[in-house]
N, C-alpha and C positions, 0 to 999 in steps of 0.2 A: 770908939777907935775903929778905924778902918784896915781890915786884916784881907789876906787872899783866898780865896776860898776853898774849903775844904778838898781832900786826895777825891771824895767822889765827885763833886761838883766838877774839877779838875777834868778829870775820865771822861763826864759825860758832854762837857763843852769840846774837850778832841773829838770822840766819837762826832756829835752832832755836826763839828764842822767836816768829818769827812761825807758824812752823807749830804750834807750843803752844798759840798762841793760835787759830789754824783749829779745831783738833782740841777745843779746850775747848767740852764743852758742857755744860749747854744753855745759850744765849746767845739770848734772846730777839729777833730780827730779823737776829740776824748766822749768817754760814754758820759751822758745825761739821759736823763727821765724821758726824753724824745729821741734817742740814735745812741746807737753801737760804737759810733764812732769810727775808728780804723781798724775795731774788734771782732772777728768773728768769733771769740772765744769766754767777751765778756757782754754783760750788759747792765742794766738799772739794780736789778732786786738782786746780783751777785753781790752788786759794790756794798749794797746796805747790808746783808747778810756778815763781808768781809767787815764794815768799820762796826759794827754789832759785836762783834767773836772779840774785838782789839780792846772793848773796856776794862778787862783783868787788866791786861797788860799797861795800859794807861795808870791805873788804880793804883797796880805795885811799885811803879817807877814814883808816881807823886809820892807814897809814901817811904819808901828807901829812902828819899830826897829830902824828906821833911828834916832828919835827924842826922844825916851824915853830914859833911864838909866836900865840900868841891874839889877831888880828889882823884887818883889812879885808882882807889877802892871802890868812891864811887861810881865813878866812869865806868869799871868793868859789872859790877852790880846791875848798872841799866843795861851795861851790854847784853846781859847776858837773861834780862827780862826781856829784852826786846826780840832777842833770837828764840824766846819760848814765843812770843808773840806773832812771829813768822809762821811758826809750824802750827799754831793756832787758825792761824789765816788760812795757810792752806789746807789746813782738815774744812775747815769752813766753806772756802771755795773749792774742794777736790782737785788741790794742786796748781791751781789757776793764781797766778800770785798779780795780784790786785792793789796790795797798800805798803810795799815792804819800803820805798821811799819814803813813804810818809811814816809807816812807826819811828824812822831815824829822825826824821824833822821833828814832827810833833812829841815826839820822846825827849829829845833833848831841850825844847819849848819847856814841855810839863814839867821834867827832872829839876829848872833852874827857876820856874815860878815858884814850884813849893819849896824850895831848897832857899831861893832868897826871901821870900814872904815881901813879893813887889808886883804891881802894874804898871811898875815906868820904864814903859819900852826899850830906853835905851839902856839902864841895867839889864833888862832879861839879853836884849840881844849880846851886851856884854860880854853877861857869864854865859850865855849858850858857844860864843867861842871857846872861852876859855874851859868849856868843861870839852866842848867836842875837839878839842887841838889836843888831850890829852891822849895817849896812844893805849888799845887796850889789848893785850898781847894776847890773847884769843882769838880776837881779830887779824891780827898779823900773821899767825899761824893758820888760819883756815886756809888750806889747799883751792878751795871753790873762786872762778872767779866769774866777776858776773860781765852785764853786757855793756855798764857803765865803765868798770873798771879796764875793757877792754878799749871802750870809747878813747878814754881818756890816755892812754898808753897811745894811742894810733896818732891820734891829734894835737895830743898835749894838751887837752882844755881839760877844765873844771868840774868837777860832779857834787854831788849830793855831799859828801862828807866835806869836800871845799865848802861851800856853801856854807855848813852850820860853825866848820871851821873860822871861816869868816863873818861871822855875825850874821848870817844871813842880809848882806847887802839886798838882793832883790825883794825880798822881803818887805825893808828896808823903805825902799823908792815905790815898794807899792802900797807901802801905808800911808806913805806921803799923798799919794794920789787922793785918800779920802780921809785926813787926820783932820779931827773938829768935826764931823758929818756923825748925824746920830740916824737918821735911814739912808742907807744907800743905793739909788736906782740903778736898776737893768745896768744904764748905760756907763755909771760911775764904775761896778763890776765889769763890765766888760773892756772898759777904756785899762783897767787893771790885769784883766788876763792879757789886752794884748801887750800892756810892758812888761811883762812879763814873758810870752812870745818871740818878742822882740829884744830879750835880750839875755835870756838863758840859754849858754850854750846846752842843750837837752840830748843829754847823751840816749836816751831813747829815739829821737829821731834820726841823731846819727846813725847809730844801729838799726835802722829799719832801713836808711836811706844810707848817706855819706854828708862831709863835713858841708858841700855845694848847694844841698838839697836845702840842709839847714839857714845858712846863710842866706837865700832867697826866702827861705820860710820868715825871718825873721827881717829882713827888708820890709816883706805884704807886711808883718804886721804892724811896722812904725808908721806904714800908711795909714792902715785899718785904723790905729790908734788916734791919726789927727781927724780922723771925718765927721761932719759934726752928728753924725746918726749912726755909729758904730756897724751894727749891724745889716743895716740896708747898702753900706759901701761896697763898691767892686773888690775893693781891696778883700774884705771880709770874705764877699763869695769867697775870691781868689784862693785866701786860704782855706777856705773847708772843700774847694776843688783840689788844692795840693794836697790833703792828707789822705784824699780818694784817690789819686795817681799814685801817688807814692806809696800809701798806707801807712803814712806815720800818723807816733799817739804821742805828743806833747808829754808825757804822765812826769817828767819832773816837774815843769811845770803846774799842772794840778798841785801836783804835794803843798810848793811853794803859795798857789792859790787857797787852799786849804789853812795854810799856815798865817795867810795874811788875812783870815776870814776870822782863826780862831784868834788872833791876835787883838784884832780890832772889836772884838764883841767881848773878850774876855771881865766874866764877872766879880765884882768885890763882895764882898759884904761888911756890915757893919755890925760892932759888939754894940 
């Protein structure tokens, strides 16, 4: 019989895809193993230290999920493992907040793996809406608001809780990109980050830049995306020249990257 695999095996595939995703480069404004990125505050061995500190937090959320029902109980359950998971991160990073995007993505990922006991994509992406469209009134009540939420009020675009709200469409279109592929080259990942570039409105880069800056960001990168050598393209320069003028850092997209990494690699095992 073929089951999902256990809350730690769980943990340690989130963990491992966020450092996959630290270490992936070249990543235009985001930090990898080779560059800072649009960071003077982050770098390589921060990010791994941050998705390091996040395994508790992975851990609890798969197992809460194992035994509950897809719920307002347990909707707030993760929520409120995930908010210990923040303030883990940043004891880890001394304040430098590094993965709080991604504990929301890959939490709600993990929450509805082990909760459904499935690896067919299009259940998880499923019930990851239908568990993230539930409202968790903790949430609602926190006075704090951050730099997405502010994005998104200016603009009227979509963020991170949209996203998982919605199935994670981007996600989505980027597992398309290599579904059936059991190695995936440089260039298969890269063709991936930039549809991804190219079409998440990234309320980080609005926040660094404005909605103008974005829009052109995401132009380069539907060029970058068709060239047959990804990285050697003008286009590509282009954009790792914009996020050094500007100083933006893509980081929702990461999350989403990460998400499509752990997605795609995610393991079964057999009884």
């Amino acid at each position: 019989m073929i089951k999902v695999s256990t809350a730690e095996t769980l943990a340690t595939q989130a963990v491992n895809a966020l450092k996959w995703e630290a270490n992936f480069s070249p990543k235009p404004g985001l930090v990898t193993k080779n560059s800072n990125g649009a960071h003077n505050d982050m770098n390589i061995s921060l990010f791994i230290k941050s998705a390091d500190s996040l395994y508790d937090t992975f851990l609890k959320i798969a197992d809460v999920s194992r035994t509950e029902p897809i719920s307002v109980d347990l909707r707030e359950k993760i929520g409120a493992i995930g908010r210990d998971g923040e303030q883990a991160m940043l004891t880890a990073t001394q304040g430098v907040n590094t993965h709080k995007g991604a504990i929301w993505a890959l939490g709600i990922l993990v929450a509805v793996i082990s909760n459904q006991q499935t690896t067919n994509i299009k259940t998880i992406l499923q019930k990851s809406s239908e568990l993230a469209s539930i409202a968790d009134q903790y949430v609602q009540s926190h006075p704090k608001r951050t730099y997405g939420m502010q994005a998104k009020k200016k603009y009227k675009v979509l963020g991170a809780r949209e996203e998982a709200a919605n199935g994670f469409p981007h996600v989505a279109s980027s597992l398309k990109l290599i579904d059936g592929e059991v190695t995936i080259t440089q260039q298969q990942w890269l063709r991936v980050l930039c549809t991804l570039y190219a079409s998440v409105d990234d309320t980080n880069v609005i926040h660094r830049s404005n909605l103008e800056v974005l829009r052109a960001f995401q132009s380069t990168a539907k060029q970058a995306f068709k060239a047959p050598i990804v990285k050697e393209s003008s286009a590509f320069q282009e954009l790792t020249q914009m996020t050094k003028t500007y100083q933006i850092s893509p980081g929702g997209c990461a999350d989403l990257f990460a998400a499509t990494y752990f997605l795609h690699n995610l393991i079964i095992e057999e009884d």
